[in-house]
C-alpha positions as a Markdown table, in Angstrom:
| # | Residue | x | y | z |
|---|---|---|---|---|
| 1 | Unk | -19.3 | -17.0 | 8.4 |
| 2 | Unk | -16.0 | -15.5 | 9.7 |
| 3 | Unk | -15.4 | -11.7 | 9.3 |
| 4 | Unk | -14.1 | -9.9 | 6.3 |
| 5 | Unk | -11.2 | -7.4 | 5.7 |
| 6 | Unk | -11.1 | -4.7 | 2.9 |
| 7 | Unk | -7.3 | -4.9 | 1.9 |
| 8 | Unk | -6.2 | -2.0 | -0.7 |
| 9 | Unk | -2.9 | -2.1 | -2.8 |
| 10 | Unk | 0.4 | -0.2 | -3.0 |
| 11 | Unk | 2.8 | 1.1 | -5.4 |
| 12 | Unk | 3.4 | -1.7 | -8.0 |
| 13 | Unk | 0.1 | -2.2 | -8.7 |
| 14 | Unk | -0.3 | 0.6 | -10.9 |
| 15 | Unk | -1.8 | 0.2 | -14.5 |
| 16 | Unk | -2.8 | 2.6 | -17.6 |
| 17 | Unk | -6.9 | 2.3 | -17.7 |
| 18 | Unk | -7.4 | 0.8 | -14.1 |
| 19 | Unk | -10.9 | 1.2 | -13.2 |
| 20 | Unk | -12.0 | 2.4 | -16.4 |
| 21 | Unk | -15.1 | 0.4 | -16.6 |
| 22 | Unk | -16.1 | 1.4 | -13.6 |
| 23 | Unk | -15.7 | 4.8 | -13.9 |
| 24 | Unk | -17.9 | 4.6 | -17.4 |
| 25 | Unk | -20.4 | 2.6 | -15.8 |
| 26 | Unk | -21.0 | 3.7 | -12.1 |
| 27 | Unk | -22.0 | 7.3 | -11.3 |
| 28 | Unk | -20.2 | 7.2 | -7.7 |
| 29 | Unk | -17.2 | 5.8 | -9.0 |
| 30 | Unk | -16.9 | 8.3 | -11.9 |
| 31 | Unk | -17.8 | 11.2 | -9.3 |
| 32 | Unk | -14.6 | 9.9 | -7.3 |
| 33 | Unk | -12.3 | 10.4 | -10.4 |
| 34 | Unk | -14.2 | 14.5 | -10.7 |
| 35 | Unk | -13.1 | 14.8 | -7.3 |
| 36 | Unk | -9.7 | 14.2 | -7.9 |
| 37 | Unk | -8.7 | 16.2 | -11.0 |
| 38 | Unk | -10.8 | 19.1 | -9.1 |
| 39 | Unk | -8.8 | 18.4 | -6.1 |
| 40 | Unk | -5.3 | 18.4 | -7.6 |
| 41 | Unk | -6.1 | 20.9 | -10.5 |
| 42 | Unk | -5.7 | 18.6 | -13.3 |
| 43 | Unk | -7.0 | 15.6 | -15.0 |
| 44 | Unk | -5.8 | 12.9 | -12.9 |
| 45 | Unk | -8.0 | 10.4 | -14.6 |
| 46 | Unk | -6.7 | 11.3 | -18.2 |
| 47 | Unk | -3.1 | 10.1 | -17.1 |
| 48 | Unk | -4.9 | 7.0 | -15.6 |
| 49 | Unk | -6.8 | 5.9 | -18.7 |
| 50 | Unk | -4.4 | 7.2 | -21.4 |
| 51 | Unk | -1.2 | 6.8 | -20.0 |
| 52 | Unk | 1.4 | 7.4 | -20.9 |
| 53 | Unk | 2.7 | 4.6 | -18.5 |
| 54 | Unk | 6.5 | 6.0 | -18.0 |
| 55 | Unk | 4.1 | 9.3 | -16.5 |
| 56 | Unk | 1.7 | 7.1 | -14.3 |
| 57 | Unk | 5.1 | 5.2 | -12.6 |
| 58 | Unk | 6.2 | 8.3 | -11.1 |
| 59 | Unk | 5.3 | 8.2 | -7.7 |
| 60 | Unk | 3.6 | 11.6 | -7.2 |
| 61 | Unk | 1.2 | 10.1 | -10.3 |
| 62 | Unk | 1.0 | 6.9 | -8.8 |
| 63 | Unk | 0.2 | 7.3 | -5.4 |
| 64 | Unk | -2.9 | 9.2 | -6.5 |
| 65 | Unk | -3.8 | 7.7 | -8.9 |
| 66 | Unk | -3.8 | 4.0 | -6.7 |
| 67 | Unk | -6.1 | 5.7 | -4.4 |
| 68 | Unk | -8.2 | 6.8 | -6.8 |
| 69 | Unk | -8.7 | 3.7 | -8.6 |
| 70 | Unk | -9.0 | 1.8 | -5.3 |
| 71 | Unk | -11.5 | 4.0 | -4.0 |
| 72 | Unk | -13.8 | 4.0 | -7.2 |
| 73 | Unk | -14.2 | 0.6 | -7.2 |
| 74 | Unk | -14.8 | 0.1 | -3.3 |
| 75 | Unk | -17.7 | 2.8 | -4.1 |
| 76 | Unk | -18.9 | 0.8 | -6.5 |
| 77 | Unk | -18.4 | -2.2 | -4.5 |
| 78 | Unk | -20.0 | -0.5 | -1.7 |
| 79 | Unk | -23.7 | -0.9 | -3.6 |
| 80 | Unk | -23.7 | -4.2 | -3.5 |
| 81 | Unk | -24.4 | -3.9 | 0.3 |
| 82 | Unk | -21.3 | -5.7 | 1.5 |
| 83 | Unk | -19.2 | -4.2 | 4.3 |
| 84 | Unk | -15.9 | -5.0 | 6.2 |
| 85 | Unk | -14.7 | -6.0 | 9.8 |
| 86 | Unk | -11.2 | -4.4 | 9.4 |
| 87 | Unk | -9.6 | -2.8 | 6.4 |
| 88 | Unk | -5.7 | -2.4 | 5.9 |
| 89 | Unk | -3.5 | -1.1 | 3.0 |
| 90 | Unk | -0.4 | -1.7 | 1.7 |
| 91 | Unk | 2.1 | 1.5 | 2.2 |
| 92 | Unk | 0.1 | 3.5 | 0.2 |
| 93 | Unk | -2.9 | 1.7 | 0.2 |
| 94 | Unk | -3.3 | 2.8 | 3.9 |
| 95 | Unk | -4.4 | 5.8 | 2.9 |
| 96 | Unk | -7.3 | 4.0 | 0.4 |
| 97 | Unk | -8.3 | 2.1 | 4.0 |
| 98 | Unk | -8.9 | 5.5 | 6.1 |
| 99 | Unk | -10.6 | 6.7 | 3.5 |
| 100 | Unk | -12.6 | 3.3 | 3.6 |
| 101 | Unk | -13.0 | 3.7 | 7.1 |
| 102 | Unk | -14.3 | 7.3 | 7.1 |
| 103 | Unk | -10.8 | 8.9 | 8.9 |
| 104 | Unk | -9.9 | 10.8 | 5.7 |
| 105 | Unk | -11.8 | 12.4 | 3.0 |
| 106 | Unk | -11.1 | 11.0 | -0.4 |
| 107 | Unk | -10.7 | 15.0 | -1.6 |
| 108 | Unk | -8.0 | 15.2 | 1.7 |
| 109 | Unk | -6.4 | 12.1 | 1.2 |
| 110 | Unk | -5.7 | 12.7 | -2.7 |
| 111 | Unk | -4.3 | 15.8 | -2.0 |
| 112 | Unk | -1.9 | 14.3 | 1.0 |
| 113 | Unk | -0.6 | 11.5 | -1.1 |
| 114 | Unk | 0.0 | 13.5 | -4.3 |
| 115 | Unk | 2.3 | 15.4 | -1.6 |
| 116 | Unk | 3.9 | 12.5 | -0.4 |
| 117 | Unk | 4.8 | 10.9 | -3.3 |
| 118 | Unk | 6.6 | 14.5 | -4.2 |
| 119 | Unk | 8.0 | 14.4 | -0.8 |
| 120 | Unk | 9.6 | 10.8 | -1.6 |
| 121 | Unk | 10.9 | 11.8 | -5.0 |
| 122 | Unk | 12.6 | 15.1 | -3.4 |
| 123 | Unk | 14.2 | 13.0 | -0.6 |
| 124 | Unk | 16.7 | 11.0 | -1.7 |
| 125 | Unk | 18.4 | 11.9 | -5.3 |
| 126 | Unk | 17.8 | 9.6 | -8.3 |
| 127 | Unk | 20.1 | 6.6 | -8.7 |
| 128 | Unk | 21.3 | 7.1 | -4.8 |
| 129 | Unk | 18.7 | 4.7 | -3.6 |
| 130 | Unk | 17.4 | 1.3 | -3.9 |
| 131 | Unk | 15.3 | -1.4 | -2.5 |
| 132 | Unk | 15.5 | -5.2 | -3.5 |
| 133 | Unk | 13.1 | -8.0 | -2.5 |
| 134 | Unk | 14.9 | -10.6 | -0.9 |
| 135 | Unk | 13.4 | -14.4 | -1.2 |
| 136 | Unk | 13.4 | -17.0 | 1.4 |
| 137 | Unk | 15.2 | -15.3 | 3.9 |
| 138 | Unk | 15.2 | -15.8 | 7.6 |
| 139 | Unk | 13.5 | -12.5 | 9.3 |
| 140 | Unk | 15.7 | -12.6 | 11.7 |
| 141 | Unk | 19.4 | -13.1 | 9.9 |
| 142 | Unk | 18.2 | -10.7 | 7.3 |
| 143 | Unk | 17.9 | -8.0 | 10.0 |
| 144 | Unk | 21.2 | -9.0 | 11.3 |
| 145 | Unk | 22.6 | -8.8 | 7.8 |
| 146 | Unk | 21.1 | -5.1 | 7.4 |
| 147 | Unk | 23.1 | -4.0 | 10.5 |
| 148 | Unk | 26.3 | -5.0 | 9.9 |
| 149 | Unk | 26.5 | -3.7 | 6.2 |
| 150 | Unk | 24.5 | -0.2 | 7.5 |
| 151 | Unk | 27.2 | 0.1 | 10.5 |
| 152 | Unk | 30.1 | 0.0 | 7.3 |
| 153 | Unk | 28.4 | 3.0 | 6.4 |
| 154 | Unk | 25.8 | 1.9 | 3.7 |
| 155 | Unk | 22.6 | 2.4 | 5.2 |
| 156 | Unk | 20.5 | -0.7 | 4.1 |
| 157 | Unk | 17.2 | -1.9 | 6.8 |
| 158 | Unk | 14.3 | -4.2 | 6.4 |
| 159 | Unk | 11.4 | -2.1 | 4.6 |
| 160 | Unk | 8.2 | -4.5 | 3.6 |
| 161 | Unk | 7.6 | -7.5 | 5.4 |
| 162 | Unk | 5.4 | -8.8 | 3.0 |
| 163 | Unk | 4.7 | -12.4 | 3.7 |
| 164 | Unk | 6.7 | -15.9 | 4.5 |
| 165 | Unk | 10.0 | -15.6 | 2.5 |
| 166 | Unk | 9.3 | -12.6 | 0.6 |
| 167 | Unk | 11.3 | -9.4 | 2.0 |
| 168 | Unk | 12.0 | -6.1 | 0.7 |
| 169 | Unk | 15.1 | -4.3 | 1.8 |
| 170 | Unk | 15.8 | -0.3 | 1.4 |
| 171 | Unk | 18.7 | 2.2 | 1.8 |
| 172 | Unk | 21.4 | 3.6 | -0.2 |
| 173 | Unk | 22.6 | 1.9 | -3.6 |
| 174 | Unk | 25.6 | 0.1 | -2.1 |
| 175 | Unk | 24.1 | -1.2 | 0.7 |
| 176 | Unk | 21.4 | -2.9 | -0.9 |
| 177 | Unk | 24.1 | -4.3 | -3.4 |
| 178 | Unk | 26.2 | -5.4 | -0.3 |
| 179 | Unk | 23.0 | -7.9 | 1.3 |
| 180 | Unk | 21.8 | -8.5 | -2.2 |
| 181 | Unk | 25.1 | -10.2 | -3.0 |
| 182 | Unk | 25.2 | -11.8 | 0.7 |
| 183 | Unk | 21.6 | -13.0 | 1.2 |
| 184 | Unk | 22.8 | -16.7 | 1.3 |
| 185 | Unk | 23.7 | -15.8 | 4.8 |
| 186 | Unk | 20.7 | -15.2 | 5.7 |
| 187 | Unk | 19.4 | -18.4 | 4.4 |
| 188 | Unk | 17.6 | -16.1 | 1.5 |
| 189 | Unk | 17.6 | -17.7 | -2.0 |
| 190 | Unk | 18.3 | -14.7 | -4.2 |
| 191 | Unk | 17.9 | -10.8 | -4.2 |
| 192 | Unk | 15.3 | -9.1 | -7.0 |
| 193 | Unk | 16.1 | -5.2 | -7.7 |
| 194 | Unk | 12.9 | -3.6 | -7.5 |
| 195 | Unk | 12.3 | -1.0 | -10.0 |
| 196 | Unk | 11.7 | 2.6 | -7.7 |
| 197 | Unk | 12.4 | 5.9 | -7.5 |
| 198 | Unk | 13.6 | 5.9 | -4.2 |
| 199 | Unk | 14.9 | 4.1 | -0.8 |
| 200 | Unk | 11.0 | 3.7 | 0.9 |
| 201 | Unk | 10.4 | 2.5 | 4.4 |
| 202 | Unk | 14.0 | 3.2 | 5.1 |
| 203 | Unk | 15.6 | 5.9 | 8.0 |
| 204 | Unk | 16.5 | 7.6 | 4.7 |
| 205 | Unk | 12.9 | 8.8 | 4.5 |
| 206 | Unk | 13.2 | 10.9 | 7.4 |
| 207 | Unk | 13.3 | 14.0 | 5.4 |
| 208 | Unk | 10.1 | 13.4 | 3.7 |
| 209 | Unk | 8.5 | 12.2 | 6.8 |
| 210 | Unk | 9.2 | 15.6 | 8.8 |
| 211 | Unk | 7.5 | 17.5 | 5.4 |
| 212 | Unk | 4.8 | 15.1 | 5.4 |
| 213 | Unk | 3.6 | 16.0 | 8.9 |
| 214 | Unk | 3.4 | 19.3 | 8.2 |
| 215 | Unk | 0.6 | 18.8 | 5.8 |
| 216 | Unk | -1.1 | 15.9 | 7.3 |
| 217 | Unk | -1.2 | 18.8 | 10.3 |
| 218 | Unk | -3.9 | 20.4 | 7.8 |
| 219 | Unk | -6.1 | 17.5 | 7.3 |
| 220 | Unk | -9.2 | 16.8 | 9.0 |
| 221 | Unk | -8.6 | 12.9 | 10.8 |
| 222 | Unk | -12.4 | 11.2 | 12.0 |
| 223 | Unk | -13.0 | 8.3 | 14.2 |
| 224 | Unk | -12.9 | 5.1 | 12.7 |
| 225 | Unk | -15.9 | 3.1 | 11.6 |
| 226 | Unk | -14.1 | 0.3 | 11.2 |
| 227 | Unk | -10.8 | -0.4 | 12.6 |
| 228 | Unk | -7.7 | 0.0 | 10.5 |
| 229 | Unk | -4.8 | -2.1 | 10.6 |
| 230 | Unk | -1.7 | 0.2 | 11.1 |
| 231 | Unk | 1.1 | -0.9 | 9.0 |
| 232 | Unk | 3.7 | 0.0 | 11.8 |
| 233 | Unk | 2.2 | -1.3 | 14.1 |
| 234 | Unk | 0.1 | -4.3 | 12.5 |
| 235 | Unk | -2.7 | -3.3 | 15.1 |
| 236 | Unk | -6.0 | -1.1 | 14.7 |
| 237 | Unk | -5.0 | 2.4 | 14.9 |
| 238 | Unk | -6.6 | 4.3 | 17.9 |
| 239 | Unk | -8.5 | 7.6 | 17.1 |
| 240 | Unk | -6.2 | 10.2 | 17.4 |
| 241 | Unk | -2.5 | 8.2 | 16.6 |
| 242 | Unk | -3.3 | 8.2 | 12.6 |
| 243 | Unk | -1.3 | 11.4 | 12.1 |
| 244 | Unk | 1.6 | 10.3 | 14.1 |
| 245 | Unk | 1.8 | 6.5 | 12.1 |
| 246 | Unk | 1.3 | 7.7 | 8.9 |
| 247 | Unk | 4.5 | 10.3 | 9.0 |
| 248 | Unk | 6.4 | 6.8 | 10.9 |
| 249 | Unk | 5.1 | 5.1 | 8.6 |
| 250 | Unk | 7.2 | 6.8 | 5.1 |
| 251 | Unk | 10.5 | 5.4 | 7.3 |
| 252 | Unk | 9.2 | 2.4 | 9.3 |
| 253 | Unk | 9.3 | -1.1 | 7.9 |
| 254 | Unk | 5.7 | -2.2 | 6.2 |
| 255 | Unk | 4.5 | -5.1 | 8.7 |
| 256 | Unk | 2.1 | -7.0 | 5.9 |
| 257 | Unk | 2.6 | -10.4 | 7.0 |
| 258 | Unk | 2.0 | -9.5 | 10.4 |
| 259 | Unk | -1.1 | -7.6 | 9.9 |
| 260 | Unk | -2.4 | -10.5 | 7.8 |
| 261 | Unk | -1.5 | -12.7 | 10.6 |
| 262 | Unk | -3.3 | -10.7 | 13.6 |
| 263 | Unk | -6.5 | -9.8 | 11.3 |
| 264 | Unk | -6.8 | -14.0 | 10.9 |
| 265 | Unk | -5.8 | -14.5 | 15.0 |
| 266 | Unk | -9.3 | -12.4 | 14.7 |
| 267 | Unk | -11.6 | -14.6 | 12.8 |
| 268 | Unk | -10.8 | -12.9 | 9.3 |
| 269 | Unk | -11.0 | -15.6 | 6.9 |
| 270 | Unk | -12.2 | -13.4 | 3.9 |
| 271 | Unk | -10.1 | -11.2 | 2.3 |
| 272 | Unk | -11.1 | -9.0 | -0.2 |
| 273 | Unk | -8.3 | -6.9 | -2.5 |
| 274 | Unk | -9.6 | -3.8 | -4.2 |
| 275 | Unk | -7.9 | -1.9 | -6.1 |
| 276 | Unk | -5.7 | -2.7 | -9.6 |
| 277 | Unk | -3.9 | -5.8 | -9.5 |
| 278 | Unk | -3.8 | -8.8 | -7.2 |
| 279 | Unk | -0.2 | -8.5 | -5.6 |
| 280 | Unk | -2.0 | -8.5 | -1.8 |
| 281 | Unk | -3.9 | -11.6 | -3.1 |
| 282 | Unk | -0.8 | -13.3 | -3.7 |
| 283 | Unk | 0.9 | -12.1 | -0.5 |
| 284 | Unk | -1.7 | -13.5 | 1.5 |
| 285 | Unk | -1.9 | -16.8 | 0.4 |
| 286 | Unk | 1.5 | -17.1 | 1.0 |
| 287 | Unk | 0.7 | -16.4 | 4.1 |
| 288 | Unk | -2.4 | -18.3 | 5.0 |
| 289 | Unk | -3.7 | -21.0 | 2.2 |
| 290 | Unk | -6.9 | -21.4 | 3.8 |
| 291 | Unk | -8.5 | -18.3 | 3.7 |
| 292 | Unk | -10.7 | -16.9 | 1.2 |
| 293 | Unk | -9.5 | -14.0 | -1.3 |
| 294 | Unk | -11.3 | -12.1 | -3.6 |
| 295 | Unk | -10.2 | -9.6 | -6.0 |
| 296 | Unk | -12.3 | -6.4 | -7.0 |
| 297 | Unk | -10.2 | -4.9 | -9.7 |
| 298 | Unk | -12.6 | -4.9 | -12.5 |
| 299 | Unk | -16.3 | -4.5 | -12.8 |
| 300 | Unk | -16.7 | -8.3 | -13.7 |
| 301 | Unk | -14.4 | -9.2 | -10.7 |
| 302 | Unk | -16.4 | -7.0 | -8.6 |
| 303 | Unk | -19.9 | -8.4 | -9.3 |
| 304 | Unk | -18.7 | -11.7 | -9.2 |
| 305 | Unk | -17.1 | -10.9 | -5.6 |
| 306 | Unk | -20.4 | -9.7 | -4.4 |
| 307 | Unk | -22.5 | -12.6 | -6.0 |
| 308 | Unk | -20.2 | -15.2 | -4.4 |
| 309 | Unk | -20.1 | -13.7 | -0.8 |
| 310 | Unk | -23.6 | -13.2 | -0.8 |
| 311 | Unk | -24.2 | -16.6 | -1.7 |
| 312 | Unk | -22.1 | -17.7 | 1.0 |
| 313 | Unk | -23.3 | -15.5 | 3.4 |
């Protein structure tokens, strides 16, 4: 049996009545949702089960709201006795993984990314920024690319490294138009806009970053139980840096196909996505087709998870 990682989702994955049957069902995952309407002084979960979605897509609603569902079902997940090597996250979904690991309180950690999605709204204003995923592209010659549009005064850089041939590109409106039109160049098939409020992972984040600090600066960080794959850095975070690469991180490219890549160089060769969706799921196998993936994203997908591993165990 090779080692497991705990891998939680980003923005994206969002969806009205994720982790609703959990929540009816499983007095720990129900007591996370309490927490976080107490915590942010209103009913969180109402928006997550009711909608509407237009609400849930803004990013101060989302980011919560991910976290909340993601950590909900790894406490109900957690009963079934199975436990992780490593855990990583997705942008957002690092926070989901320090909580995971015991570095952050779920009540802390709601309360820092309800911020941070405000922090990435306020940032840039609407319609100035965008990000595009960019398809079969050459690392590299993409990079390039970004560069020589940015230095003509569009500010456009690499943000998520997601996986072989998948991309995503941030910065100002014009300079993702510029490489979007010119990602043959690159050897990249064709450019997808990505529907977002704002430039992420891009220098343009600085402002936010510098706010974010601030109140991480208030938050009580633990040692790690497990060690968390940094997405700046796609190594395990050492006790006392999380502060500093979660501010980098809000303007630092997302390095998910590397972090996938070191945690299988480690004897990983089970990954398990919890949280809504299956987007990491899909990035992953992209990335390695011979590891095992597992989605917890439901009740039913959750005891079917733990049956399987156990029986393979």
């Amino acid at each position: 049996m090779g080692k497991i990682a705990f891998v939680f989702p980003g923005q994206g994955s969002q969806k009205v009545g994720m982790a609703k049957d959990v929540y009816e069902s499983v007095p720990a995952a129900t007591e996370v949702f309490r927490t976080a309407d107490e915590a942010l002084g209103f009913s969180l979960s109402n928006l997550i089960f009711e909608g509407p979605d237009t609400e849930l897509k803004q990013t101060s609603n989302t980011q919560p709201a991910l976290l909340t569902a993601s950590i909900a079902l790894l406490e109900a997940f957690k009963e079934k006795g199975i436990e992780a090597d490593y855990v990583a996250g997705h942008s957002l979904g690092e926070y989901s993984a320090l909580v995971a690991a015991g570095v952050l309180s779920f009540e802390d950690a709601v309360q820092i990314v309800r911020a941070r999605g405000q922090y990435m709204e306020e940032a840039v204003p609407g319609g100035q920024g965008a990000m595009a995923a960019v398809l079969g592209a050459d690392r590299e010659a993409l990079g390039v690319l970004c560069r020589e549009v940015s230095e003509s005064g569009d500010t456009v850089e690499l943000a998520n490294i997601n996986c072989p041939g998948q991309i995503v590109i941030s910065g100002v409106k014009e300079g993702v138009a510029a490489v979007s039109e010119r990602v043959k160049e690159a050897g990249g098939k064709r450019a997808i806009a990505i529907e977002v409020s704002g430039p992420f992972h891009s220098s343009l984040m600085k402002g936010a970053a510098d706010k974010l600090a601030d109140k991480l600066s208030t938050a009580t960080f633990s040692p790690a139980k497990v060690p968390v794959v940094a997405n700046v850095t796609a190594r395990p975070a050492e006790d006392g840096q999380f502060q500093n690469l979660l501010t980098t991180q809000v303007y630092s490219p997302v390095l998910w196909e590397d972090s996938v890549t070191w945690l299988i160089e480690q004897g990983v060769n089970t990954f398990v996505e919890i949280g809504s969706g299956n987007v990491l799921t899909g990035l992953i196998k992209k990335t390695d087709k011979t590891v095992k993936l597992y989605n917890v994203n439901s009740l039913e997908t959750l005891e079917a998870t733990a049956a399987d591993l156990k029986n393979n165990n």
